[in-house]
N, C-alpha and C positions, 0 to 999 in steps of 0.2 A: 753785450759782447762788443767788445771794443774793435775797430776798423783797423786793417794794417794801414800805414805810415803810407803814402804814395811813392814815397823813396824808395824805400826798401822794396817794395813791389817794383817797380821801375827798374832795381838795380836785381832785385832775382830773373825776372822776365831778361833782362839785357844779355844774364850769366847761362840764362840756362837756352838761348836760342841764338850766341856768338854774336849778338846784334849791340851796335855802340849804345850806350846809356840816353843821350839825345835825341834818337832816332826812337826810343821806345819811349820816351819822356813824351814825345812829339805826338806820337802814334796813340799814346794812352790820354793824352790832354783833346784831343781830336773825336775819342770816342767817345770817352766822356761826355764831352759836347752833345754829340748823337745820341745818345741813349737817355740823356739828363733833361734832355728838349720836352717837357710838357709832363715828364713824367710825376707822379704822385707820392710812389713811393724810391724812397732810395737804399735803405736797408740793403738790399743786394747787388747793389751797382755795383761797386768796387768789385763785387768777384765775377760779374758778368762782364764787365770791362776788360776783367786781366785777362779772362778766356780767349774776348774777340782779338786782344792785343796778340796776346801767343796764337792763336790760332790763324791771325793773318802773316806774322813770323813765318810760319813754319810753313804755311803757301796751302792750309788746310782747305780744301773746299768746305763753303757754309751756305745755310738759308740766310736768306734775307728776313730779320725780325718781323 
């Protein structure tokens, strides 16, 4: 299965939460980070990223990983 585009993720996340494309560019390069730290597998980063991305958007209460 092919990974989506960081782009396009970046520019749907940006579209669908009124938030500037840089500020989610920012936000998603940042989690990234966090979540890619040590980890083994990455197969499902990019859609656990986009989650935390939107879900801090939208001012969702979360667990801490």
């Amino acid at each position: 299965m092919a990974q989506p585009n960081v782009e396009d993720v970046v520019k749907a996340i940006a579209a669908d939460t009124n938030t500037p494309a840089e500020t989610v560019s920012k936000m998603y390069a940042d989690t990234w980070a966090e979540y890619s730290d040590g980890a083994r597998v990455l197969d499902y980063l990019t859609v656990l990223v986009t989650k935390r991305v939107r879900e801090n958007l939208r001012g969702v209460p979360r667990d801490k990983h």
